[in-house]
N, C-alpha and C positions, 0 to 999 in steps of 0.2 A: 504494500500500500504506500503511494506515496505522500507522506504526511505533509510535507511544504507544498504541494499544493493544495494539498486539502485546507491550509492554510492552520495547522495545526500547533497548539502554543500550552504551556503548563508549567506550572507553579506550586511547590511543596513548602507545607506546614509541618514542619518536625518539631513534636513535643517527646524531649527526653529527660523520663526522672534523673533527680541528683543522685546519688551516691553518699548525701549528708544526714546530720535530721531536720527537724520539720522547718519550712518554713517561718513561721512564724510563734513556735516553738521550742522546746528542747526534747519533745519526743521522737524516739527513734522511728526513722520511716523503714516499718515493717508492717508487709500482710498479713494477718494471723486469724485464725476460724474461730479462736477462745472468745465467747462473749461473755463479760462481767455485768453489765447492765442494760439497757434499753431506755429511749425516750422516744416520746411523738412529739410532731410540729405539725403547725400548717403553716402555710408563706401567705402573706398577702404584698401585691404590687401598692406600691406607695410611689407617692411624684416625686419626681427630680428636683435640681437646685433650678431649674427653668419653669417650676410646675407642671409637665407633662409628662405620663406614664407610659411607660414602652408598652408596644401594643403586643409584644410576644408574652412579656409576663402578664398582660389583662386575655390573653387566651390563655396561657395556664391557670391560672385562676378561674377561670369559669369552668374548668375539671373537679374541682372540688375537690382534690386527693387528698389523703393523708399521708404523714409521712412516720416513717418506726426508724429509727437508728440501734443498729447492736453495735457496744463497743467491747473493744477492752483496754483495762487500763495499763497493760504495758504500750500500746501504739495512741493514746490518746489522752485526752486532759479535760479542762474548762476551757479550752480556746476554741477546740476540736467543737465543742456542745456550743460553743458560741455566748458562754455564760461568764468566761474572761475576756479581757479585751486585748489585742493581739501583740504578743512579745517585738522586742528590736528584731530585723529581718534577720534572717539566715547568714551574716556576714561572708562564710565558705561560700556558698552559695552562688551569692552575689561575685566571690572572684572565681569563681568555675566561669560565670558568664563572662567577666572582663578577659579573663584566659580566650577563651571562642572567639571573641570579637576582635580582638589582637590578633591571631590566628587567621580568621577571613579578611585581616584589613580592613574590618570596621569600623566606624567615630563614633566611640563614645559618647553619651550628653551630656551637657553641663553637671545637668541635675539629675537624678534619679528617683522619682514620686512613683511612688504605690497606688495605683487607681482601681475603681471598683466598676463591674460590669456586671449587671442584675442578672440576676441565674433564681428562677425560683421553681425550679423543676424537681429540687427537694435535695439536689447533689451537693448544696452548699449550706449549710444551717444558717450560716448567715444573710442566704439571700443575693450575695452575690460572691464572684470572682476577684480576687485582689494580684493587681498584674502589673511590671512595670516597667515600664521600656528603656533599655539597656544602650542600644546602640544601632547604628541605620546604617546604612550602603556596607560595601567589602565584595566580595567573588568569592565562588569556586568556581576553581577553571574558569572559565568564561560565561559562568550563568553569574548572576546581580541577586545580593542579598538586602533583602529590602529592612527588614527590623529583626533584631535578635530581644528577646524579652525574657525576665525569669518572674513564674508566677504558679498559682500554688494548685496542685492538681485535687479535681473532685473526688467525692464520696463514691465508693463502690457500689451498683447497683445490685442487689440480690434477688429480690424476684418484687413481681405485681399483682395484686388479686382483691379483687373487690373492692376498688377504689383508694388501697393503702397498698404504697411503695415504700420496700423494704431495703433499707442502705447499711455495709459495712461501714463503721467511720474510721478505721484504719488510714485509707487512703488520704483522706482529706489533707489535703496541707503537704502533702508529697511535694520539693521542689522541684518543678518542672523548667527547661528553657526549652524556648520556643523560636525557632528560626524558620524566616519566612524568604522564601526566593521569590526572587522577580521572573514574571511569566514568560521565561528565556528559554525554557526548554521547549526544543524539535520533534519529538520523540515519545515515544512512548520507554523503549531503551533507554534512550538517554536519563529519562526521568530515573530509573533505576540506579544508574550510575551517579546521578546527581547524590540520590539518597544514598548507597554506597558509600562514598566518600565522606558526606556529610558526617555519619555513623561513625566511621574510623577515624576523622579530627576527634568527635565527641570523645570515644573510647581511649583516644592518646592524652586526654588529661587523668585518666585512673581516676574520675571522680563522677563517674554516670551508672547504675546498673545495668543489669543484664538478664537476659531469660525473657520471655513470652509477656504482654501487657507494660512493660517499663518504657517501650516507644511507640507511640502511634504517629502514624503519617496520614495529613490530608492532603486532599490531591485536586488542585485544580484545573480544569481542564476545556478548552473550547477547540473549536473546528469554525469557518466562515460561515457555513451552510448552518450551525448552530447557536446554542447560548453556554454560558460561562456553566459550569455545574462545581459542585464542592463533594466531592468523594471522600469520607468521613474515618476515621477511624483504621484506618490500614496497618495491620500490626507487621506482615510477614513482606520483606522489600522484594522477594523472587516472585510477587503476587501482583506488582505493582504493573510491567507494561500488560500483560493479560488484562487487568482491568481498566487500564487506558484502551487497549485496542476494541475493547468489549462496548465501551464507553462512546467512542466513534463510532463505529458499527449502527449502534442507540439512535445516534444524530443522523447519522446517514438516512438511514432506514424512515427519521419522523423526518428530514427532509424531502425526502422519496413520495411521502405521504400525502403533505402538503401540495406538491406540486402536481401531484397525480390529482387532489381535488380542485385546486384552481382550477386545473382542462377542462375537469368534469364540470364544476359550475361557474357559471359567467356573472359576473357583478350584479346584473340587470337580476339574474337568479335572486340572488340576496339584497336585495334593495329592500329596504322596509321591514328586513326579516326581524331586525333585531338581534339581539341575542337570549339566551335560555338558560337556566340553570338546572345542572343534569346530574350532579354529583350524586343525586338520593337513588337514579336510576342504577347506579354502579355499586351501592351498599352492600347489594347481597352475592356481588359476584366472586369467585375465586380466581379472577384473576390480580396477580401482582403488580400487577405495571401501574 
């Protein structure tokens, strides 16, 4: 397939845990299945310093979930529960980032602020994400690194049922950095490569974990004939052009669609039609798409 004309272009989010403790803690960042205690929460969407309320958190809210936390108290605390108020940052942490960004020829910012991004899907007790932006521009090889950030990874999700979501709190507070490429890659290959490399800078400071769940990759990715899409979650990197080339395919195929129905219907067809809402017709179907 030839991807440069398809006009094909992508861009990786690599969030990889620290190797430290917690963010914003002194607990050790470990998985563990032991639970010592439980609590529930509910989140509600409150306004900004602008007065307006994100409209992603006023759809979660209208789910009504509840939310159960299992902890234990060797991986967690009062911070974790959101019932302390958050310790000085992760200082290691913080120079595992500056390490990285030295590393891709990054600059630094003056300042370094902790910012918060409303999460009220139950993964964060406090309701949101606190992130902070480390450094902008640098390369690998010849692809553009847009912002590198270190910020504090969500609550594990353990199962759902009957409108109460059930989170390890383990995880919470894991230091995460997050490097973002510029949408320079050609390839679906290449993308691999890109992640590759990225992987083994992270790995040569001895200060990232390792094993299955410790790095996830999003994948961004568009084609001419299509739209930008965010491919979520990627933990295994040999998995990555497979699901770029699958991803194309997708576009191709709804581009294919599209223009098969233009032929079939003429303007003058749809004059006045309006438009419909059809989503209640597809409730019961089994199909995935």
């Amino acid at each position: 397939m030839d991807y440069a004309a398809l006009g094909f272009k992508a861009g990786l989010e690599i969030h990889q845990q620290l190797d430290t403790h917690k963010l914003f803690c002194a607990c050790p960042s470990v998985i563990t299945e032991n639970v010592d205690y439980t609590f529930e929460r509910e989140l509600r969407p409150t306004g900004s310093e602008l007065g307006e309320v994100d409209r992603a958190a006023l759809a979660e809210a209208r789910r009504q979930r509840r939310f159960v936390y299992r902890a234990s108290r060797a991986a967690t605390c009062l911070v974790e529960a959101d019932e302390e108020p958050p310790h000085a940052a992760n200082a290691e942490g913080l120079e595992v980032c500056l390490t990285v960004a030295t590393l891709l020829g990054s600059r630094v910012v003056d300042e370094i602020q902790f910012m918060r991004k409303i999460v009220i899907d139950g993964s964060a007790t406090s309701g949101f994400q606190r992130t902070a932006l480390v450094a902008l521009g640098g390369k690998v090889d010849s692809i553009g690194i847009q912002t590198i950030c270190l910020e504090e990874d969500a609550a594990r999700l353990l199962e759902e049922r009957e409108g109460t979501v059930y989170y390890g709190l383990d995880r919470l507070g894991i230091p995460l950095i997050e490097i973002v490429t510029a949408p320079d890659i050609t390839s679906p290959q290449e993308a691999e490569e890109v992640a590759l490399r990225i992987g083994r800078l992270l790995r040569a400071t001895k200060k990232v974990k390792r094993g299955l769940g410790t790095i996830r990759q999003d994948l961004n990715v568009s084609i001419s004939a299509g739209n930008r899409v965010e491919i979520k979650g990627v933990q295994d990197l040999r998995s990555i052009p497979s699901i770029l080339e699958k991803e194309v395919e997708r576009q191709l195929e709804l581009a294919a669609v599209a223009e098969e129905l233009q032929n079939r219907v003429s303007d003058r067809d749809l004059a006045g039609q309006g438009s419909r809402e059809v989503t209640d017709l597809f409730v019961d179907t089994s199909s995935r798409t």
